[in-house]
C-alpha positions in Angstrom: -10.8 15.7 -8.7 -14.5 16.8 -9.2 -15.2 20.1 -10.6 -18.1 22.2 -8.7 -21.4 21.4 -9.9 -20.4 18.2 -11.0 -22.7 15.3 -9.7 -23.6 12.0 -10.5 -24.3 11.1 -14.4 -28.0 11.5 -15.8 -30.1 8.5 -13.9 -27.8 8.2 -11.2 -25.4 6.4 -13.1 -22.2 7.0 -11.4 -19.9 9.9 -12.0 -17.8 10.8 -15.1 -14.1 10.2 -14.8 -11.9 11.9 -17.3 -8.6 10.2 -18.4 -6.2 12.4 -16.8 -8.0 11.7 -13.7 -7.6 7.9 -14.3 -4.0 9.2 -15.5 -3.2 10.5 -12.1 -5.2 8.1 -10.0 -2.9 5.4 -11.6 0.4 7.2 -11.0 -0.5 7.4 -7.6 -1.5 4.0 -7.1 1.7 3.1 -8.8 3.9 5.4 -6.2 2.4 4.0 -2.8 2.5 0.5 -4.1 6.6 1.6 -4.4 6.5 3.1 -1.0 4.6 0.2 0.4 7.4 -2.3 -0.9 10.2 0.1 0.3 8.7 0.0 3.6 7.9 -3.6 3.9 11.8 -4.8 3.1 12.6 -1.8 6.3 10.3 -4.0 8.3 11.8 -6.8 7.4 15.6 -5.7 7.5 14.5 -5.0 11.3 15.4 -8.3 12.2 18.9 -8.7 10.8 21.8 -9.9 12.4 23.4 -6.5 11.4 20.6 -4.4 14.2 21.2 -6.9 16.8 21.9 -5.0 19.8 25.7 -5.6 21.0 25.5 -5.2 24.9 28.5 -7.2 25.7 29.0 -10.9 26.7 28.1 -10.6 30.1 24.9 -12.3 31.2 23.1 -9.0 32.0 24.1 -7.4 28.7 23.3 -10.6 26.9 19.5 -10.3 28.6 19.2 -6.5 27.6 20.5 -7.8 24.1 17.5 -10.3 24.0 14.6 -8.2 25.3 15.6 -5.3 23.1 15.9 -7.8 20.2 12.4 -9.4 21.2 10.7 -5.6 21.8 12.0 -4.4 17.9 11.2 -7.6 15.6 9.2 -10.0 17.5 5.5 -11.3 16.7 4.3 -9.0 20.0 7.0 -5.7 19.3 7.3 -2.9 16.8 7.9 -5.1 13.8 4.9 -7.0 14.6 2.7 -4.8 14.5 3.8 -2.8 11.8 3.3 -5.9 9.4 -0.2 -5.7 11.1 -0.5 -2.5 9.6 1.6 -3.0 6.6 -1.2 -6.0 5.8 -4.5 -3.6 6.2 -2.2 -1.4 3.5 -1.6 -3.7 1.2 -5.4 -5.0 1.3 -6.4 -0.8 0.4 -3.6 -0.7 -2.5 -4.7 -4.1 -4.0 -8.4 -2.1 -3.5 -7.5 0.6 -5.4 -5.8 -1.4 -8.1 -8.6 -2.9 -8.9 -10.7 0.0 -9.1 -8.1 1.5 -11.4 -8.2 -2.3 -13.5 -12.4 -1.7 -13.7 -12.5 2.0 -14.9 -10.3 0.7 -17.5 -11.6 -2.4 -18.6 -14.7 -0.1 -18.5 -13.5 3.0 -20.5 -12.5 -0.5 -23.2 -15.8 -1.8 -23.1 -17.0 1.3 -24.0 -14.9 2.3 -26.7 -15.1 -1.5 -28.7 -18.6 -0.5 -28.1 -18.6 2.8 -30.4 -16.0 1.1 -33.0 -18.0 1.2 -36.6 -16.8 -1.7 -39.0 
């Protein structure tokens, strides 16, 4: 959050971050990276024995059994491309981990800096 007014830092710098903002960047960081993992074991629960489709014995219903099984956690169905899209989330979290890791190796660096011995 940036309060009106508020720009970049004196020589174009960058912008000033207060804790509680790192504070609350963090804690959301930390809840979507949860959500992302609940998410991904969904995805991959999709293709348990225990969703498999139970169409009967007959040939016909053993077919419908395998397209529907194919369309819901195959490579080419819904729980293919949600890993797609479960990868290009993962690569923005692991993003914004590291931005929270650099303004706080930062806000270190700074304060060793201004420690008097």
């Amino acid at each position: 959050m940036y309060l009106e007014g508020q720009g970049p830092l004196a020589g174009g710098e960058g912008w000033q971050v207060e804790p509680d903002q790192m504070r609350e960047f963090r804690s959301a960081v930390e809840r979507v990276r949860a959500d992302l993992n609940r998410i991904t074991q969904q995805v991959t629960d999709m293709g348990s024995p225990s969703l498999a489709p139970m169409l009967g014995t007959s040939p016909v219903g053993q077919e419908m059994a395998e397209k529907f099984n194919d369309r819901l956690s195959g490579e080419g169905g819904l729980a293919g491309q949600l890993r797609v899209a479960l990868q290009h989330m993962e690569q923005f979290i692991e993003s914004a981990e590291r931005t929270v890791a650099g303004y706080e190796q930062a806000d270190a660096d700074n304060a060793a800096g201004m420690t008097y011995s």
